[in-house]
C-alpha positions in Angstrom: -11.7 -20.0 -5.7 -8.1 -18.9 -6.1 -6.9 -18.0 -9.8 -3.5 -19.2 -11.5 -1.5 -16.8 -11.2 -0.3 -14.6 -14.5 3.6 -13.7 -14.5 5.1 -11.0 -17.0 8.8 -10.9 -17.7 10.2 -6.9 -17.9 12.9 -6.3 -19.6 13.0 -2.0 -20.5 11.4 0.7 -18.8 9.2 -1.5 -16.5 11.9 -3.1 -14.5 12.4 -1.8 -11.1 14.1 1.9 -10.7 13.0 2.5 -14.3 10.7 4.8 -16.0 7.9 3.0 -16.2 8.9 1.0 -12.5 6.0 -1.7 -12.4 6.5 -2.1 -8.4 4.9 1.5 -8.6 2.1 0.3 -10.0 -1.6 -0.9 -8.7 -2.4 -2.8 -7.7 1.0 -4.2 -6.7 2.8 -6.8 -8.5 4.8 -9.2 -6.5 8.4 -9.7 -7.5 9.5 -14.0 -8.5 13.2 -13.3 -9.7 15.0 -12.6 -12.4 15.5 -14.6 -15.3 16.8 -14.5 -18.8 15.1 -15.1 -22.3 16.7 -16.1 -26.0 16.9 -12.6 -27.5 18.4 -9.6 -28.5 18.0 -6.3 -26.8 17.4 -3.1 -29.1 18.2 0.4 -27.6 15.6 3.0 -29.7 16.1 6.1 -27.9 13.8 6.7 -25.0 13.4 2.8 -24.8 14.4 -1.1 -25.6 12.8 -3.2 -27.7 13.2 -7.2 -27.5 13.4 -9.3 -30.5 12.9 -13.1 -29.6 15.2 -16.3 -30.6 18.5 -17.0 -31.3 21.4 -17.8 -28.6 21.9 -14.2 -26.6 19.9 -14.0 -23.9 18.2 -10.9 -22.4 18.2 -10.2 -18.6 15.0 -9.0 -16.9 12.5 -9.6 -13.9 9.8 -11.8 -13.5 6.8 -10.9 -11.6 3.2 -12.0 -10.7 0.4 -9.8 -12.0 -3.6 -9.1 -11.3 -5.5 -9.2 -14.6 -6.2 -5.5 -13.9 -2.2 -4.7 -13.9 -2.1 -7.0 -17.3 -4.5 -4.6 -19.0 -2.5 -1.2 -17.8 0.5 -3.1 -18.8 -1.3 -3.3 -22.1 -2.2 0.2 -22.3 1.7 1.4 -22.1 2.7 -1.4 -24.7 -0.1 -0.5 -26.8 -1.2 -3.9 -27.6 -5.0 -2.7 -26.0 -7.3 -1.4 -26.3 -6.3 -1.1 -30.1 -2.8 -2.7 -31.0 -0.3 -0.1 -32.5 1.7 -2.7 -34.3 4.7 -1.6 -33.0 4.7 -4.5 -29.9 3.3 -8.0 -30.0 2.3 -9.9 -26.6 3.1 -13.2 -25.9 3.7 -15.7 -23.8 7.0 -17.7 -23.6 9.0 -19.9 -21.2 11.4 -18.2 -19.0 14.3 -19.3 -17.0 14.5 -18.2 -13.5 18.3 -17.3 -12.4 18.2 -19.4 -9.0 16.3 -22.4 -8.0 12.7 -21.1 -7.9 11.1 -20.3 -4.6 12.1 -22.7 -1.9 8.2 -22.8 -0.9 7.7 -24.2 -4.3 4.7 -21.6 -5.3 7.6 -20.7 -8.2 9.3 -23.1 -10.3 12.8 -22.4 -11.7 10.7 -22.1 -15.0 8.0 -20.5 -15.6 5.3 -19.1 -18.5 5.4 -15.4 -18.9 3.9 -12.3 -20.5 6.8 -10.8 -22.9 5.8 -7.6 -24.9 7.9 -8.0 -28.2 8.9 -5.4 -30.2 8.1 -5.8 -34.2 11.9 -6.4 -35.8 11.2 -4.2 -38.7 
């Protein structure tokens, strides 16, 4: 029986090219799009943190995850396997920047992962 698939929406050092690159990752993540979230982006050094609401938006890439990739995508927010305090998961709407897959297997919205940084 087929499982729903889980989507995460990278916005730092995860997106492609980047330190963290999730496409490098295993097993391999298939790419949706990008999309855009309410936010603001925080630059802290060696990375950015993403603090949710309000009427910027913050540009990243969508993409379909295992449950195994969730959990090392855990690990590196350290949300698991104890939470640090300094991210929060969750899971919030996104807005893909085109239509959605033409096949309809992605919606132009969709529910993702977001790793949120703590605004203090």
């Amino acid at each position: 029986m087929p499982t729903t698939p889980r989507y995460v929406f990278v916005y730092g050092t995860l997106r492609r090219g980047e330190q963290n690159d999730i496409t490098r990752m295993q097993p391999a993540p298939e790419f949706v799009g990008l999309a855009h979230v309410p936010g603001v982006l925080y630059h802290l050094g060696r990375y950015p943190g993403l603090v949710l609401g309000g009427p910027a938006r913050v540009l990243g890439e969508v993409y379909a995850i295992t449950p195994a990739l969730e959990r090392q995508l855990d690990q590196i927010e350290d949300v698991w396997p104890q939470a640090s305090g300094e991210y929060a998961k969750r899971e919030i709407l996104v807005h893909l920047l085109d239509a959605g897959d033409a096949s309809g297997a992605h919606p132009a919205r969709l529910h993702c992962l977001v790793y949120e940084i703590h605004p203090s």
